[in-house]
VOLO-726437 format. One record per residue (C-alpha): x, y, z; residue number from 1. Coordinates in steps of 0.25 Angstrom, whole numbers, plus 5000, padded with zeros to 4 digits. Example, Ala and Ser with C-alpha at 12.3 -4.5 7.8 and 13.67 -1.06 7.14 Angstrom:
2
px, py, pz, n
5049, 4982, 5031, 1
5055, 4996, 5029, 2
***
This chain:
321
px, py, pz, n
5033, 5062, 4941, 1
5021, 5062, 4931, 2
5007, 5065, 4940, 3
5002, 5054, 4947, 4
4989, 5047, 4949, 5
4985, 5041, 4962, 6
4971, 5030, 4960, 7
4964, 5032, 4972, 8
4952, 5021, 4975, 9
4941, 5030, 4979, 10
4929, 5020, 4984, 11
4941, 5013, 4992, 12
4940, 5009, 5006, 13
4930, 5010, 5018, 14
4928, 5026, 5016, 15
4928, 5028, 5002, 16
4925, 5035, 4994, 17
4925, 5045, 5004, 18
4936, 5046, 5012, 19
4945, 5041, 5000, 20
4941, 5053, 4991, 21
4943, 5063, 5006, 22
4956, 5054, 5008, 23
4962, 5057, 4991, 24
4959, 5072, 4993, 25
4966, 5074, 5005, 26
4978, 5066, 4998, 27
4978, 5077, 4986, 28
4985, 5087, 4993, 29
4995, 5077, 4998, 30
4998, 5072, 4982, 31
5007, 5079, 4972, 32
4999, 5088, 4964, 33
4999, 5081, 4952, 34
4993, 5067, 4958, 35
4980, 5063, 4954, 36
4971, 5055, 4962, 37
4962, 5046, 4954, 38
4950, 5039, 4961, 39
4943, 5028, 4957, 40
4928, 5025, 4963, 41
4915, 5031, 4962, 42
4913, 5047, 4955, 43
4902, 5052, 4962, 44
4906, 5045, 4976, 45
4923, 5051, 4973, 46
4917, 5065, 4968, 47
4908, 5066, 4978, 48
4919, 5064, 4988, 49
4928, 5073, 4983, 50
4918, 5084, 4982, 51
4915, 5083, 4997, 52
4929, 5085, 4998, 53
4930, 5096, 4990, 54
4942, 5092, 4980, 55
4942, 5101, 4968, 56
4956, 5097, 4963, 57
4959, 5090, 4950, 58
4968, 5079, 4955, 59
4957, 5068, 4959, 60
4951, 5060, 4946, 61
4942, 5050, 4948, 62
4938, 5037, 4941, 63
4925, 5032, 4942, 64
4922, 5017, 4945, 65
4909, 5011, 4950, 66
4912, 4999, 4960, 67
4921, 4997, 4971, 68
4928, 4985, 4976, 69
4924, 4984, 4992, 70
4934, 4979, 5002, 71
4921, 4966, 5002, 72
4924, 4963, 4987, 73
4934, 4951, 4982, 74
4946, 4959, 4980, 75
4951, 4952, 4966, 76
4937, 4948, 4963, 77
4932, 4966, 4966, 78
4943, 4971, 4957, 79
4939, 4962, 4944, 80
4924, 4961, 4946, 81
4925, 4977, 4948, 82
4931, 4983, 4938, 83
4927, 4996, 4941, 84
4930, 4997, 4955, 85
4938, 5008, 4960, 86
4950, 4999, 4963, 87
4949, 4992, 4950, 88
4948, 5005, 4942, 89
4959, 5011, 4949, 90
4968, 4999, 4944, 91
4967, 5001, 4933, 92
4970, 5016, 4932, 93
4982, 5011, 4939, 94
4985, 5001, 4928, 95
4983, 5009, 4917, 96
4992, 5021, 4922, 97
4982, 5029, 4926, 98
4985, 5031, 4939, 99
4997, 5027, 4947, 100
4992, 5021, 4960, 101
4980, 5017, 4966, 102
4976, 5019, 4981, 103
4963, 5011, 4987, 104
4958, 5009, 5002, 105
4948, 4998, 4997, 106
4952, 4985, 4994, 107
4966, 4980, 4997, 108
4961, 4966, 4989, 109
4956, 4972, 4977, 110
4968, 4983, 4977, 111
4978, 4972, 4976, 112
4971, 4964, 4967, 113
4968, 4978, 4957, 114
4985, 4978, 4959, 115
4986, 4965, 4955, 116
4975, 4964, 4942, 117
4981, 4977, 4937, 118
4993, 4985, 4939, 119
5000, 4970, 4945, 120
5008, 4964, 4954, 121
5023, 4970, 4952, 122
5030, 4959, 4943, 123
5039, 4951, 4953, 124
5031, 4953, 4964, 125
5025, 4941, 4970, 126
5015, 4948, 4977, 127
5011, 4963, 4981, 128
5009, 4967, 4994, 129
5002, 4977, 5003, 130
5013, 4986, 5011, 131
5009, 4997, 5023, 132
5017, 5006, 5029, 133
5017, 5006, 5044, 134
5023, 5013, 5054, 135
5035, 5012, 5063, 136
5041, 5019, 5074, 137
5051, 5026, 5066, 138
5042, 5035, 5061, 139
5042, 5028, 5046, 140
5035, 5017, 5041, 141
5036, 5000, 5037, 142
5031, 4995, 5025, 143
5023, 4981, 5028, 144
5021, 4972, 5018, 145
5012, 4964, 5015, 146
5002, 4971, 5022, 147
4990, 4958, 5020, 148
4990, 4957, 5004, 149
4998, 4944, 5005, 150
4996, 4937, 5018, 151
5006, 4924, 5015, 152
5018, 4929, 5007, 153
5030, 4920, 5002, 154
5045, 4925, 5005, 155
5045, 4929, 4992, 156
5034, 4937, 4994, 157
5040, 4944, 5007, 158
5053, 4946, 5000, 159
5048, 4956, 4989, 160
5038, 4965, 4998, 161
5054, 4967, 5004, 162
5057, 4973, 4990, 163
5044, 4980, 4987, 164
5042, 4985, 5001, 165
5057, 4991, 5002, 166
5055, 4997, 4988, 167
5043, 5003, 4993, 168
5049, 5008, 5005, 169
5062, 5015, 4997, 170
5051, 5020, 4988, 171
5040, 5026, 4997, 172
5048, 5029, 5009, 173
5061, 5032, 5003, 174
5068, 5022, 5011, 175
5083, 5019, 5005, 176
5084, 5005, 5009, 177
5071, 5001, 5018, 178
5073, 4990, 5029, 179
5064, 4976, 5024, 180
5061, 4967, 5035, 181
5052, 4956, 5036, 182
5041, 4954, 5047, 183
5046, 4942, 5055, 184
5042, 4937, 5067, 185
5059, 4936, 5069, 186
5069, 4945, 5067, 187
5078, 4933, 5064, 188
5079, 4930, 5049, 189
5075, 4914, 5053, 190
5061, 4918, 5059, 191
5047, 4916, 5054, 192
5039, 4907, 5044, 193
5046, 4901, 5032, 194
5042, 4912, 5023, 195
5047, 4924, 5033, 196
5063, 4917, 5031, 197
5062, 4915, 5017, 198
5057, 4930, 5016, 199
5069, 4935, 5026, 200
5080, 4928, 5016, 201
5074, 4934, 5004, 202
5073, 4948, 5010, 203
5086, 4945, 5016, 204
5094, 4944, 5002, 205
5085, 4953, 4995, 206
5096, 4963, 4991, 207
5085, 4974, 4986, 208
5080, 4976, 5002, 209
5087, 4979, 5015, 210
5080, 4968, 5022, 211
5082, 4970, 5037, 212
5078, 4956, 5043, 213
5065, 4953, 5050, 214
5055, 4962, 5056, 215
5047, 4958, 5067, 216
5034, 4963, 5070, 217
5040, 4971, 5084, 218
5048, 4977, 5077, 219
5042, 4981, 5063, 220
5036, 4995, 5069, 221
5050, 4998, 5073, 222
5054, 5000, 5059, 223
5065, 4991, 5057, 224
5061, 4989, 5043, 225
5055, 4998, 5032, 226
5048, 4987, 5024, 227
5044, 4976, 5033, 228
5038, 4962, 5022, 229
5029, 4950, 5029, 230
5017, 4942, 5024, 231
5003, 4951, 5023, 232
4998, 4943, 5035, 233
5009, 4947, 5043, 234
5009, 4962, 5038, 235
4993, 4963, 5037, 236
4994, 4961, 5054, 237
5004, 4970, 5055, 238
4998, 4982, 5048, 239
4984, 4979, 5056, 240
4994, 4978, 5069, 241
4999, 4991, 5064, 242
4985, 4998, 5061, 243
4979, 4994, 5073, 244
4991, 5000, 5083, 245
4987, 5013, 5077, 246
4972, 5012, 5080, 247
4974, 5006, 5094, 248
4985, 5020, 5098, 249
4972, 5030, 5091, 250
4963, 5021, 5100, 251
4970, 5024, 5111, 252
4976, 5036, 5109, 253
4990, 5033, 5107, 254
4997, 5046, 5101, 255
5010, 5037, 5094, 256
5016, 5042, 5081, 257
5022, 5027, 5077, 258
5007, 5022, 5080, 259
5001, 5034, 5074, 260
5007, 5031, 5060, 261
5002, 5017, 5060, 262
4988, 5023, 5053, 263
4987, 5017, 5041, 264
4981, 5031, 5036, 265
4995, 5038, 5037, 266
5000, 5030, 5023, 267
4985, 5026, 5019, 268
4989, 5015, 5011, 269
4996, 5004, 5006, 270
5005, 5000, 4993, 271
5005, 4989, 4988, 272
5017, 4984, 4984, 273
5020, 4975, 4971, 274
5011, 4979, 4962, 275
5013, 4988, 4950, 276
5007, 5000, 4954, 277
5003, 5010, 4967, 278
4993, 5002, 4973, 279
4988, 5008, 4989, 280
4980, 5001, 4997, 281
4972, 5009, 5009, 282
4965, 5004, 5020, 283
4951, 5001, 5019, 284
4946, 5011, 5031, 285
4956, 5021, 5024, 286
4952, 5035, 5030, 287
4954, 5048, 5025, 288
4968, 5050, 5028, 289
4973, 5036, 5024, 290
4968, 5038, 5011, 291
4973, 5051, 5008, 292
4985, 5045, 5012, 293
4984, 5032, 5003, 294
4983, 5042, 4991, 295
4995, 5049, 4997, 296
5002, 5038, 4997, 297
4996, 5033, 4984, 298
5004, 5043, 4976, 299
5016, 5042, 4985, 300
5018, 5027, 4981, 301
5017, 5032, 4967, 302
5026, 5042, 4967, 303
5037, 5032, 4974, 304
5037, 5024, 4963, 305
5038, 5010, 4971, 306
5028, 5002, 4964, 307
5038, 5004, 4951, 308
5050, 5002, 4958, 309
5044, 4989, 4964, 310
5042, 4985, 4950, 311
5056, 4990, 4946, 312
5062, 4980, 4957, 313
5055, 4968, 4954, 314
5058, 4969, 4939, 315
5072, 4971, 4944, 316
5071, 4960, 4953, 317
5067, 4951, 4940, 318
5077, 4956, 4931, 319
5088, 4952, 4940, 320
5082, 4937, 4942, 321
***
């Protein structure tokens, strides 16, 4: 595999450009040595950081932009009235070839819409969606999505984050033929709202996924499926649900592995899935350690080659229609 290039938002999220500068140089050691990190933000602010820290390597480059797009800003509206902002400029590295992915704990908004105005929504795909990884007592992980970018989604909709989500999951996790559910309120395939049973028989004749039935919330930290689709309203409130069971055990104390590996920070961040390129979205109160782990993860998605292979199905998908 040629040297990759990981784009790295530098003046993104609450701690930045501090802790994301602290977070990318521990992440070097964790990267093959032929990754670079290219981040986007402030010169003097970046090198400023980076000397407090004492990197002298030559695997950090950094491009300079003059505005940032606050998690206050219009998302869409930020990323054209701004057209050199961090995330904005980082797009279009991205676009260009210049890197292969790009990794930002700001916006979440103006991430997507940078996806969208630029590299593009994955042709087939109706629309993209925000996946996390969260823990379950088998010691692994479920995919969720949509995670909140879509809060009403049409069977349709539901039917292909089965497909992205599994490829994904085969992709990242090396999973052979990852278990698909859908979040129900039911196990029974005739339970929930009108778009929950017309999802269900799609996933259920989609030969390209082993769909496994409905999931219900009690039992989706039991791992009962790998890739687990709903609405982003549904999986917003489950991933908060999740977060918060892991600040509410540190509060009191609770030493549990299973709630222990509900930190967001252990993956650092988010892909989202559909669009034609790496694109990872962080948390906005990202500290050190989730960001040294959303670059990690960064040039892992890269490496797996699941945006392409995405693209690849979908294509296939509308070849055979």
């Amino acid at each position: 595999m040629r040297n990759l290039r990981v784009g790295v938002d530098a003046m993104g999220g609450d701690y930045a450009p501090d802790a994301v500068i602290k977070g990318v140089v521990e992440a070097m050691p964790l990267l093959d040595e032929s990754t670079t990190v290219v981040l986007f933000g402030d010169k003097e602010a970046i090198e400023r950081c980076l000397e407090a820290e004492g990197y002298k390597g030559e695997r950090i480059e950094i491009v300079a932009t003059t505005e940032v797009i606050t998690m206050n800003d219009h998302p869409a509206k930020a990323f054209q009235a701004k057209p050199d902002s961090s995330i904005r400029k980082g797009f279009e590295y991205l676009k260009a070839g210049k890197i292969d992915g790009i990794a930002s704990a700001g916006s979440t908004g103006a991430m997507m819409a940078g996806a969208m105005f630029t590299v593009g929504t994955t042709e087939g795909v109706i629309r993209p969606a925000v996946s996390a990884a969260i823990a379950n007592v088998r010691g692994g992980y479920t995919l969720l999505l949509d995670a909140g970018l879509n809060v009403d989604c049409k069977p349709e909709v539901l039917h292909q984050y089965g497909i992205m989500g599994s490829i994904y999951a085969k992709d990242l996790w090396g999973l052979k033929n990852p278990k698909v559910g859908l979040l129900n309120i039911g196990e029974e395939e005739s339970k929930g709202n009108a778009a929950a049973k017309a999802a269900y028989q799609m996933l259920a004749q989609e030969k390209d996924i082993n769909f496994v039935g409905n999931i219900e919330g009690k039992d989706f930290y039991l791992g009962k499926a790998d890739v687990v689709v709903c609405d982003g309203f549904m999986g917003n409130v489950l991933l908060k649900l999740s977060e918060s069971l892991r600040y509410i055990a540190k509060a009191r104390k609770i030493d549990d592995e299973f709630l222990d590996n509900l930190n967001y920070e252990i993956k650092g961040g988010t892909p989202a899935l559909g669009v034609n390129d790496v694109v990872i979205v962080g948390h906005g109160s990202s500290t050190v350690l989730a960001l040294r782990n959303m670059v990690h993860q960064t040039e892992l998605s890269i490496k797996s080659g699941y945006a392409e292979d995405i693209r690849k199905a979908f294509a296939a998908r509308k070849t055979a229609e």
